[in-house]
RODO-2510 file (C-alpha; in nm, 4 decimals, decimal comma):
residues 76
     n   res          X          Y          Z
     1     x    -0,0668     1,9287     2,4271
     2     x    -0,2445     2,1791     2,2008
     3     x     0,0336     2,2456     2,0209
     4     x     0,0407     1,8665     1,9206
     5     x    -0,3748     1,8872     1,8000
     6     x    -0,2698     2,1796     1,6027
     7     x     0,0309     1,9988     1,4415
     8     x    -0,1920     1,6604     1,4068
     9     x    -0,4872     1,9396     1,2423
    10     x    -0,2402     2,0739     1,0030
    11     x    -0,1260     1,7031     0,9116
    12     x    -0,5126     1,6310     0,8367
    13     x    -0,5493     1,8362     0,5974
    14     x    -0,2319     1,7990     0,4147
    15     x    -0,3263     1,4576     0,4055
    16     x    -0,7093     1,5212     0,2777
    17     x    -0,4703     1,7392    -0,0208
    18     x    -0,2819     1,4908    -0,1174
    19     x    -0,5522     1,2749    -0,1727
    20     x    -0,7378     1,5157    -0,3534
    21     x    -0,4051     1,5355    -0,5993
    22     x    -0,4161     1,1789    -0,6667
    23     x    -0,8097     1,0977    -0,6588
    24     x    -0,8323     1,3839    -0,9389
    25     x    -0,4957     1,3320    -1,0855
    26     x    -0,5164     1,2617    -1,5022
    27     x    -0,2017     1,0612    -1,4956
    28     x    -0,1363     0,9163    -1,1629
    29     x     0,1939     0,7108    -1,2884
    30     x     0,3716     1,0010    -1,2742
    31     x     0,2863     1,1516    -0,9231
    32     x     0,4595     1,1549    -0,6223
    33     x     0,2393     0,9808    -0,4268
    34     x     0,1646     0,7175    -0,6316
    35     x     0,5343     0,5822    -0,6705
    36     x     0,5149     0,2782    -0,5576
    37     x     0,3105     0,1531    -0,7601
    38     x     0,3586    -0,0593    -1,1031
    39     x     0,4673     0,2125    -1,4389
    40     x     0,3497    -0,0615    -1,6652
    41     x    -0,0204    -0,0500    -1,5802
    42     x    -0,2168     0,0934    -1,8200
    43     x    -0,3527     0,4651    -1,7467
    44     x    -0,7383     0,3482    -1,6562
    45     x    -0,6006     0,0571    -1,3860
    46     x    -0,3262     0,3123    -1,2454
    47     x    -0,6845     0,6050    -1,2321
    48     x    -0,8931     0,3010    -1,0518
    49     x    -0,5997     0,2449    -0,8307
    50     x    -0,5648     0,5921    -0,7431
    51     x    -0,8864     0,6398    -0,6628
    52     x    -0,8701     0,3923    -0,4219
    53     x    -0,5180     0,4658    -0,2139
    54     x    -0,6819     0,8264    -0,2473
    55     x    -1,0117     0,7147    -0,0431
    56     x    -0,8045     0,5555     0,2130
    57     x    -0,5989     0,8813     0,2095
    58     x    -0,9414     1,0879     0,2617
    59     x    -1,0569     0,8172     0,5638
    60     x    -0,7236     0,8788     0,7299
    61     x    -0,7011     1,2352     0,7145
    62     x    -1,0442     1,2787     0,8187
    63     x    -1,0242     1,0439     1,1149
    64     x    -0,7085     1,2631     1,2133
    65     x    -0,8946     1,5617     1,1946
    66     x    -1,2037     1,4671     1,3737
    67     x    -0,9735     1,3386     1,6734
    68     x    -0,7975     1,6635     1,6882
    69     x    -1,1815     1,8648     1,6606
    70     x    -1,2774     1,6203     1,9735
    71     x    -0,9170     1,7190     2,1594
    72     x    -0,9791     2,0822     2,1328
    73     x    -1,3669     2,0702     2,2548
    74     x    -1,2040     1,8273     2,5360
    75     x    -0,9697     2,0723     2,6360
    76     x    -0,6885     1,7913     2,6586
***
């Protein structure tokens, strides 16, 4: 089972990354992560967007993180 927390930890943080990438990203219409979303928005709604798929990105890969801290201190 530790080897799964230390997976899960390692998932975390690419996550928290990724959301770094888009939350400070100058043109998010062209990243990876932001594909599914519209091209024909203009460059401040696609940055307003970002920001916000980016704080749900930060939420998710902290709550995955935290989890994985509480596993290891569990000793599950």
């Amino acid at each position: 089972m530790e080897y799964a927390f230390i997976f899960f930890l390692i998932f975390g943080v690419l996550i928290i990354f990724a959301g770094c990438s888009l939350y400070f990203s100058k043109d998010p219409r062209r990243s990876v992560f932001f594909a599914r979303v519209r091209e024909k928005q203009n460059r401040e709604d696609a940055q307003k967007t970002a920001k916000e798929i980016a704080v749900a990105l930060f939420g998710v890969g902290a709550a995955i993180i935290v989890y994985c801290v509480i596993g290891f201190i569990r000793g599950v």
